[in-house]
C-alpha positions as CSV (number, residue, x, y, z in Angstrom):
1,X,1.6,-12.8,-34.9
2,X,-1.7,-12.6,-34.0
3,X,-1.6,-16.2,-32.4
4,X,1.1,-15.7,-30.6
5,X,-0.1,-12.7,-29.0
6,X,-3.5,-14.6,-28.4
7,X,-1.2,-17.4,-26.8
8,X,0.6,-14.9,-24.2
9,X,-2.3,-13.4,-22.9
10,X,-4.0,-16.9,-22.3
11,X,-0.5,-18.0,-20.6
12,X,-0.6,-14.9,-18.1
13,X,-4.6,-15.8,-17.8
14,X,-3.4,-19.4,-16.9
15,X,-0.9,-18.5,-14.5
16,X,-1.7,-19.0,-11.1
17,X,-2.1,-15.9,-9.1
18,X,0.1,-16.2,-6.6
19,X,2.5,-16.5,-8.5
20,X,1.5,-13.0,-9.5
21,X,0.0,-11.3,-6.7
22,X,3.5,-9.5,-5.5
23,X,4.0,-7.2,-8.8
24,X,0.7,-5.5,-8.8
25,X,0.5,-5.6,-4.8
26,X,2.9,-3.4,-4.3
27,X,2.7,0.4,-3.0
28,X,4.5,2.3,-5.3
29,X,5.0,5.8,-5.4
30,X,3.2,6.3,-8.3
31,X,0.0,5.4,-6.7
32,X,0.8,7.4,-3.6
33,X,1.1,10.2,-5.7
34,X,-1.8,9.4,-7.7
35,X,-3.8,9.3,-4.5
36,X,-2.6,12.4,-3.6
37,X,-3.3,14.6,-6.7
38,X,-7.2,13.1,-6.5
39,X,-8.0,13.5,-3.1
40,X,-6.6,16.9,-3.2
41,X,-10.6,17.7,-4.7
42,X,-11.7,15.9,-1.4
43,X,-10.0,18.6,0.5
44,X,-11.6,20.8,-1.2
45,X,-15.1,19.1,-0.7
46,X,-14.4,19.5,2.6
47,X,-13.9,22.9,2.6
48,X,-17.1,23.5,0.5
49,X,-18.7,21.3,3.5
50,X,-18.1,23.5,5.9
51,X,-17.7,26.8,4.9
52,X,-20.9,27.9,5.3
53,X,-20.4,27.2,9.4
54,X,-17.2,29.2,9.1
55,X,-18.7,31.9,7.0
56,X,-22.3,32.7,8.0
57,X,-21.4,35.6,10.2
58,X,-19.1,38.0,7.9
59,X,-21.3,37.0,4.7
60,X,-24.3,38.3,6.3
61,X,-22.7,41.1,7.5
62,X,-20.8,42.0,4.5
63,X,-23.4,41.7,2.2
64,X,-25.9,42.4,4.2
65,X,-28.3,39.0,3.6
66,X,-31.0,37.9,5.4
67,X,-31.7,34.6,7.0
68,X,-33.2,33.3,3.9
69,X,-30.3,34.5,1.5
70,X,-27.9,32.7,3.4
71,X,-29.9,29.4,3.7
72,X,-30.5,29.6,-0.1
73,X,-26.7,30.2,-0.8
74,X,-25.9,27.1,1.4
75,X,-28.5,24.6,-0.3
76,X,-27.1,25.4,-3.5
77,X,-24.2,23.4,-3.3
78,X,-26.1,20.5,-2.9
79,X,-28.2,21.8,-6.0
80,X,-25.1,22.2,-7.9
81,X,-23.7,18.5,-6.5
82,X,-27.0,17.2,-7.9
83,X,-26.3,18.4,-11.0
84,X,-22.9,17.3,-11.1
85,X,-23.5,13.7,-10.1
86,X,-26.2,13.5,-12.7
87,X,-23.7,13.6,-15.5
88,X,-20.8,12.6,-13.6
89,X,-20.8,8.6,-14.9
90,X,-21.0,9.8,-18.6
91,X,-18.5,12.3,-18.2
92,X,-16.2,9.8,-16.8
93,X,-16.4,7.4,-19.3
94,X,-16.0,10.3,-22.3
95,X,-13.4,11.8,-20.9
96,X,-11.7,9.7,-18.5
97,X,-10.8,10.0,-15.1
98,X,-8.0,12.3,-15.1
99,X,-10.6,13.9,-17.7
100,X,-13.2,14.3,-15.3
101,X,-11.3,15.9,-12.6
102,X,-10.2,18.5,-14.8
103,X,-13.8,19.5,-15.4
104,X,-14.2,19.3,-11.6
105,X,-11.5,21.5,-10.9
106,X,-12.5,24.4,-13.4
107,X,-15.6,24.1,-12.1
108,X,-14.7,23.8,-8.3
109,X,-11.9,27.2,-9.1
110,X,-14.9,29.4,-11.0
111,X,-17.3,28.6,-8.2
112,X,-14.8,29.9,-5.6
113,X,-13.2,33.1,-7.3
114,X,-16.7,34.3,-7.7
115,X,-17.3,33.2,-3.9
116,X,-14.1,35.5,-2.7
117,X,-14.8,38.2,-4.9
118,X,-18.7,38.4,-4.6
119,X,-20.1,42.3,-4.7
120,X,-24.0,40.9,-4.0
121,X,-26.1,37.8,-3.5
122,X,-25.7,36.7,-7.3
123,X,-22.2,36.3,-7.2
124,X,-22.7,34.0,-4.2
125,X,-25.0,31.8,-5.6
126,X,-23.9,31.3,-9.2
127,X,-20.2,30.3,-7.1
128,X,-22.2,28.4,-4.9
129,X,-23.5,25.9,-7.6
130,X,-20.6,26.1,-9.9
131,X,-18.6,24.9,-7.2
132,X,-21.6,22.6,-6.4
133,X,-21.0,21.1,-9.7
134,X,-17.8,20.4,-9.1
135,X,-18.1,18.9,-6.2
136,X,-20.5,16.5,-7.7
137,X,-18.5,15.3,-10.2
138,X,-15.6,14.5,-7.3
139,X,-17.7,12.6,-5.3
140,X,-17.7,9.9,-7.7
141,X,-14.9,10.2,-10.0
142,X,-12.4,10.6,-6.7
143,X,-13.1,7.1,-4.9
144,X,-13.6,5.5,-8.8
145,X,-10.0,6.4,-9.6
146,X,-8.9,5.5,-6.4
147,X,-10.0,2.1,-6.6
148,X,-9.2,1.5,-9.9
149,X,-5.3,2.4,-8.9
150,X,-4.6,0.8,-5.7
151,X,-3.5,-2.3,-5.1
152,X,-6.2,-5.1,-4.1
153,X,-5.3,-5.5,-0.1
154,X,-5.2,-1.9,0.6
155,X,-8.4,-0.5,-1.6
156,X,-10.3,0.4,1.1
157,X,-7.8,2.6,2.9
158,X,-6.9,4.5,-0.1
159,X,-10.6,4.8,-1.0
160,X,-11.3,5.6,2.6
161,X,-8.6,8.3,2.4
162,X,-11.0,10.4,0.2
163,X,-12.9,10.8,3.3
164,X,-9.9,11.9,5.1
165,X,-9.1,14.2,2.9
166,X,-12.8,15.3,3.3
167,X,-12.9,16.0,7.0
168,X,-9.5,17.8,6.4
169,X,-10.7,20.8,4.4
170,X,-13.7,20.6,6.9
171,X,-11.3,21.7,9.7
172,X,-9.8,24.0,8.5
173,X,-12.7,25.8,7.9
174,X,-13.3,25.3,11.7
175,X,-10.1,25.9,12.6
176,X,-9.4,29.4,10.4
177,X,-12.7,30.3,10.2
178,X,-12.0,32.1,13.4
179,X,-8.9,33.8,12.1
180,X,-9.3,34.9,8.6
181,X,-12.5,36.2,6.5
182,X,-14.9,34.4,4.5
183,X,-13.3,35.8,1.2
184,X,-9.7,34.2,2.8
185,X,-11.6,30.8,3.4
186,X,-13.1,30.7,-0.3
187,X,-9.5,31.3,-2.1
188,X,-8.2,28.2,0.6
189,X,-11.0,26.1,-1.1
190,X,-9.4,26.8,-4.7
191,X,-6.4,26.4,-3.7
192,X,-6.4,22.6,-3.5
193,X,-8.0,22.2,-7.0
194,X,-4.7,24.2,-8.6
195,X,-3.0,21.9,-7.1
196,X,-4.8,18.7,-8.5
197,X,-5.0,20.4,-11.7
198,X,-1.7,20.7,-11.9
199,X,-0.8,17.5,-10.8
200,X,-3.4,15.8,-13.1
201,X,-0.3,16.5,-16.0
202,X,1.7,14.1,-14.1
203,X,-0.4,11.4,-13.0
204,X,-1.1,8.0,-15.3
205,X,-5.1,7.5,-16.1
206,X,-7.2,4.9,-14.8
207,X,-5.8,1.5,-16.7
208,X,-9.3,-0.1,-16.4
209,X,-10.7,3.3,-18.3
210,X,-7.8,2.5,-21.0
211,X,-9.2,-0.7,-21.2
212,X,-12.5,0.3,-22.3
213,X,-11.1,2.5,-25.2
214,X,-9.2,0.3,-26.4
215,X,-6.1,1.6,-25.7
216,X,-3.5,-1.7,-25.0
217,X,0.0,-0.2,-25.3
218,X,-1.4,2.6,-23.2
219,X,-2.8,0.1,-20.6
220,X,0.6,-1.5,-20.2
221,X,2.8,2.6,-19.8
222,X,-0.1,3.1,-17.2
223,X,0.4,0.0,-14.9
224,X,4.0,0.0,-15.8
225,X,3.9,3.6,-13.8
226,X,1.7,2.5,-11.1
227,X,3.5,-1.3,-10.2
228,X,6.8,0.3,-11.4
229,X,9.2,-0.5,-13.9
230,X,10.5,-3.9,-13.2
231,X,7.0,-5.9,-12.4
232,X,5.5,-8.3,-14.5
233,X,2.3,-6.7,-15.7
234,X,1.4,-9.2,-17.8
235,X,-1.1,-11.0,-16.2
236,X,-2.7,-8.3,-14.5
237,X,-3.5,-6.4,-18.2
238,X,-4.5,-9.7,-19.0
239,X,-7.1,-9.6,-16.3
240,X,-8.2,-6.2,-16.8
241,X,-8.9,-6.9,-20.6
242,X,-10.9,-9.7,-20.5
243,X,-12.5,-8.6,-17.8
244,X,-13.3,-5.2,-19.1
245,X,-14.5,-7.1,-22.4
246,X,-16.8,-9.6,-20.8
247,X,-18.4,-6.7,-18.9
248,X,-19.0,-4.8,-22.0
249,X,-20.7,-7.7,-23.4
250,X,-22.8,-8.8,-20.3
251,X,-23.7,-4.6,-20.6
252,X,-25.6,-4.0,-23.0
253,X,-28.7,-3.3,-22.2
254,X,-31.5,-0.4,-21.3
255,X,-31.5,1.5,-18.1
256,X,-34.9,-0.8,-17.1
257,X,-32.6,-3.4,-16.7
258,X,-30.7,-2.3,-13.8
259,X,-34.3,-3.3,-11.8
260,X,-33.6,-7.0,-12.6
261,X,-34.1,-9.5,-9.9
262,X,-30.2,-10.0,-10.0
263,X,-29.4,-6.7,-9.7
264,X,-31.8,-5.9,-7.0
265,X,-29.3,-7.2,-3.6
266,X,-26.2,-4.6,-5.0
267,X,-29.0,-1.7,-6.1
268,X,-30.5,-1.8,-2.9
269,X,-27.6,-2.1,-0.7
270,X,-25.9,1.0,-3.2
271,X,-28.8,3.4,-3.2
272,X,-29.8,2.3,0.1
273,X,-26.1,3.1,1.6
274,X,-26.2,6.5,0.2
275,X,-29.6,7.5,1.3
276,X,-29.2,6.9,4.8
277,X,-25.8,8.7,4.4
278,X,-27.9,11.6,2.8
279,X,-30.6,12.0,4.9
280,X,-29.0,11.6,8.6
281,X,-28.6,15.1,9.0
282,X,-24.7,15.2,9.1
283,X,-24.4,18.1,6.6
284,X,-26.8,20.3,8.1
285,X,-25.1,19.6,11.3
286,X,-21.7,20.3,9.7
287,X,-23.0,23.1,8.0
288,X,-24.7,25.0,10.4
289,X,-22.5,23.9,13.3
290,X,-21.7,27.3,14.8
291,X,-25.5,28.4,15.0
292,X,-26.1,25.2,16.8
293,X,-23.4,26.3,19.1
294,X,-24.5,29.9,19.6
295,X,-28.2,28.6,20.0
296,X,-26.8,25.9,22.7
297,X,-25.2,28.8,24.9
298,X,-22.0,27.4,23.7
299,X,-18.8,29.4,23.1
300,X,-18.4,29.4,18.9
301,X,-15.1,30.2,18.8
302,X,-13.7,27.5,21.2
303,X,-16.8,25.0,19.5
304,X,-15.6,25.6,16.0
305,X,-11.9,25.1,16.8
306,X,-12.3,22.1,19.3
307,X,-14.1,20.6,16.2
308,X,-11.2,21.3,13.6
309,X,-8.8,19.7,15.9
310,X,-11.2,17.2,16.6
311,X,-11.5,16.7,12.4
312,X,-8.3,14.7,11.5
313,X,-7.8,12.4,14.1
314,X,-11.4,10.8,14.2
315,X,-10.9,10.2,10.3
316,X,-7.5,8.8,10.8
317,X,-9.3,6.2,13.3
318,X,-11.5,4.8,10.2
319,X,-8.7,5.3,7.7
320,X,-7.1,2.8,10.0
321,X,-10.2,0.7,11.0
322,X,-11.7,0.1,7.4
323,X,-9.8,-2.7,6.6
324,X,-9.5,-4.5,10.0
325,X,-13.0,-4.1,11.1
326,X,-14.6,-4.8,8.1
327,X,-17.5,-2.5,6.7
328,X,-20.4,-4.1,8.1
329,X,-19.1,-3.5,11.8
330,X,-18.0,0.2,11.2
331,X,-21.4,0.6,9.7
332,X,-23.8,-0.6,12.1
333,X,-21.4,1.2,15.0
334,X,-21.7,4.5,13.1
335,X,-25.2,4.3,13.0
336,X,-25.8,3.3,16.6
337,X,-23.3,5.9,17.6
338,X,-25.2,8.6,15.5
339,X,-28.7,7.6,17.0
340,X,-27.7,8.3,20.6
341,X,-26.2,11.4,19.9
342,X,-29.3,12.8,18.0
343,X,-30.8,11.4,21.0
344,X,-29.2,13.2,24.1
345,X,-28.9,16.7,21.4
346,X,-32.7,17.0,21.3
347,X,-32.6,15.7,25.0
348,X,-30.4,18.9,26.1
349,X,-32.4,21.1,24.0
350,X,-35.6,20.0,25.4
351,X,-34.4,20.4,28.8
352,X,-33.0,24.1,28.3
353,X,-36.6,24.7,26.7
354,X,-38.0,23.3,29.9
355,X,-35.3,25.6,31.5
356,X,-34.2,22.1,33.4
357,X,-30.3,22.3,34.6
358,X,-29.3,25.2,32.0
359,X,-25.8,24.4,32.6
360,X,-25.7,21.3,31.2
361,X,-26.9,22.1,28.0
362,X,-23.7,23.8,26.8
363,X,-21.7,21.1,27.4
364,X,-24.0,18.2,26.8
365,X,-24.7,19.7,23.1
366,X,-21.2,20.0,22.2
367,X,-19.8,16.4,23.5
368,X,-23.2,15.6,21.6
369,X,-21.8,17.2,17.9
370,X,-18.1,16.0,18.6
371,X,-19.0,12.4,19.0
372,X,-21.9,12.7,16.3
373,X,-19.1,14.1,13.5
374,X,-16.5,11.4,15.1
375,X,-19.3,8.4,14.4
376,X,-20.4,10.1,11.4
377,X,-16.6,10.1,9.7
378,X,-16.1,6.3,10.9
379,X,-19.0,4.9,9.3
380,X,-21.0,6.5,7.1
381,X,-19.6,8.8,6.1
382,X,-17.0,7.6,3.7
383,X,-17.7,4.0,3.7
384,X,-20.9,4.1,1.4
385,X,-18.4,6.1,-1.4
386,X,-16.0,3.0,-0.9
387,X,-18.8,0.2,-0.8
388,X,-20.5,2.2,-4.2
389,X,-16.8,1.8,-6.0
390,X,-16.1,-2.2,-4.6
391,X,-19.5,-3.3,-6.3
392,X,-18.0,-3.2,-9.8
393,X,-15.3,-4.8,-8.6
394,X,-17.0,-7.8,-6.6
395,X,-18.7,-8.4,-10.1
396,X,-15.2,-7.9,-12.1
397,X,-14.2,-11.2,-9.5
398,X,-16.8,-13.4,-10.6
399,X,-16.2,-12.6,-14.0
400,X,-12.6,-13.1,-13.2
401,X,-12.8,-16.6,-11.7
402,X,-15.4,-17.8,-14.7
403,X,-12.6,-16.7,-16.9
404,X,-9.8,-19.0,-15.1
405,X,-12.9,-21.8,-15.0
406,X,-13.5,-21.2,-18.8
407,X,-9.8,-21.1,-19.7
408,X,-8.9,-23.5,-18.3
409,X,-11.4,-26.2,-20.1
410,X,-10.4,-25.1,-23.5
411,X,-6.9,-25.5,-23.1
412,X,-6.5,-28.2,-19.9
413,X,-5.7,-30.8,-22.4
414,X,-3.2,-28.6,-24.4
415,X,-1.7,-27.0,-21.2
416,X,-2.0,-29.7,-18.9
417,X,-3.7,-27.7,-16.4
418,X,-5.5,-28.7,-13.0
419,X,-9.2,-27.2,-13.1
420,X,-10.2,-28.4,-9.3
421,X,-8.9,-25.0,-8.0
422,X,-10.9,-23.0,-10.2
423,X,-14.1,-24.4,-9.9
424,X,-13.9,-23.9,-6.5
425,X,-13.0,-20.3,-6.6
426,X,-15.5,-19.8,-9.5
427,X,-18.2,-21.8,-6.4
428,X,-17.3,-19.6,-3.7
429,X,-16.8,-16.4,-5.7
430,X,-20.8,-16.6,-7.5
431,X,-21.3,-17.5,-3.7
432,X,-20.3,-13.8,-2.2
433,X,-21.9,-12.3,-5.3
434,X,-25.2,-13.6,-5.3
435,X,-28.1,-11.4,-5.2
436,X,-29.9,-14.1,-2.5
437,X,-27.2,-13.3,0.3
């Protein structure tokens, strides 16, 4: 039994992939729903994002809190996101995917009840990083499970819709922020996460994650779900076990050896990605959107709702863009967009300090924050989540590839195999991996 099993899986190793490539390429409905269920925490993200731009005027009066409260209550979601992220690997690979957004969502749900139904300041802020926390833990288990789902030609547009998702709950806080209270806006932020916890019953785990457990039969149910019932799964279990194997054994090893010289390309471009994302101002300009308005001269109401309109359709352009642009293009036109903007923004506030042609400072600031959100969303602002979950798998292909090489010289006398094609894949692949380029 246990060589003929061995035999089958190195026959659907073997097998060429084209021959393959049409059952697990597919877009099923399973995945669309899968995607579905875990961006529905994006939404929520989103809404976290912005709230405090929708919110800052009935909190303060409500409650009565000073500047400093409120700026306090709005850092501590990225407190609580810190948090969250710390521990959000581990917790992924303990308790799974699906695992991990259940977490996310209990956290996500406390944080906002006690948001809606604050009496004081403490109520605020223990919400605030609760939902923080949660947040944290979506922003990487979300575009993780994503990836680990889709199909290989359309990864990046899933992935990508994470950030759609994103810049979804962000308008509606624009949008209804001018309609309904801040204790209204908080319950719309839970709302998603009932949603995706509800959905989470009915959605199959991560088959990579099932991998790593150890879990075969449940491997096969879970790609059987997402390919549907009638492909051949076969090879593509195949690939993710030995795959998920050889990783494991290439692995092990300290933290300290993440700063290897081979490691030192991806760890730069990962960390490097995230920190210009970080540090480019976009959440305090999301954030804090409406006082930039107000202090601009700038009508908050039409500002704030020109910007939730505005919210959709420019993520929709890099939903549609990721994968026939590239990410290098989108990137390095986000960032050139974002520099001029900054650029003519503290231009038109400099000239209304300077009391130089007032009445272009209005306009001139909010063109400015349109088109610095609109190059923002297109760019970096998703694109770094969906670069940080490709890396693994730009490893997994050169693993992949040395498999077919490997494979194929035990058994190319048995078999009768031809070897030419894989050593040129196994060439070109270490070629797009290496550290040097």
């Amino acid at each position: 039994m246990v060589v003929e099993e061995e035999t089958s899986i190195e026959e659907g190793l073997l097998q060429p992939k084209d021959q393959n490539v049409t059952s697990y390429s597919r877009i099923t409905a399973s995945v669309l729903c899968s995607t579905f269920v875990a961006v529905c925490g994006s939404f929520s993200f989103g809404v976290a994002t912005g709230y405090t731009s929708g919110a800052e005027i009935g909190i303060m009066k409500d409650l009565d809190l000073s500047i400093a409260q409120f700026s306090v209550f709005g850092s501590l979601s990225t407190l609580g996101a810190a948090i969250g992220a710390l521990f959000s690997g581990k917790l992924a690979m303990v308790l799974g995917r699906r695992g991990t957004m259940w977490l996310s969502d209990i956290l996500c749900i406390t944080g906002w009840l006690f948001i809606a139904f604050a009496k004081d300041v403490m109520w605020l802020d223990v919400g605030r990083i609760s939902s923080g926390m949660g947040i944290g833990l979506i922003s990487y288990v979300v575009p993780v499970y994503i990836a680990e789902i889709a199909p290989k030609q359309v990864r990046g547009t899933f992935t990508f819709s994470n950030q759609l998702l994103q810049n979804s709950g962000t308008a509606v806080v624009f949008f209804f922020g001018n309609f309904i209270t801040w204790r209204s806006l908080a319950l719309l932020g839970a709302l998603p996460c009932f949603i995706q916890l509800i959905g989470l019953f009915f959605i199959p785990e991560s088959p990579r994650w099932l991998a790593k457990v150890g879990t075969d039969k449940e491997l096969e149910n879970s790609l059987r779900r997402l390919r549907g019932r009638d492909a051949d799964i076969l090879h593509e279990a195949s690939e993710i076990q030995v795959m998920t194997k050889m990783v494991e054994n290439d692995s092990k090893s300290s933290f300290y050896d993440l700063f290897q010289r081979k490691y030192r390309y991806t760890l730069v471009v990962g960390i490097g990605l995230m920190l210009i994302q970080q540090f480019s101002g976009s959440a305090a300009v999301v954030a804090y959107a409406s006082t930039i308005f107000r202090k601009a001269g700038f009508s908050v109401a039409i500002g704030s709702t020109m910007l939730g309109l505005f919210m959709i359709p420019k993520a929709m352009i890099g939903l549609i863009l990721v994968d026939n642009w590239g990410r290098r293009p989108l990137l390095l036109t986000s960032a050139l967009g974002m520099s001029i903007t900054c650029i003519l923004l503290g231009a038109s506030f400099t000239l209304q300090k300077m009391q130089l042609l007032p009445e272009l400072t209005p306009v001139l600031t909010f063109i400015c924050i349109t088109l610095y959100i609109g190059t923002y969303a297109i760019g970096l602002g998703g694109l770094p989540w969906v670069i940080m979950s490709e890396e693994h798998f730009l490893y997994s292909e050169l693993l992949e590839e040395q498999r077919y090489f490997l494979f194929g010289c035990l058994f190319q006398k048995r078999k009768g195999y031809h070897l030419k094609k894989y050593k040129f894949r196994l060439l070109v692949t270490s070629t797009l991996v290496s550290p040097t380029k």
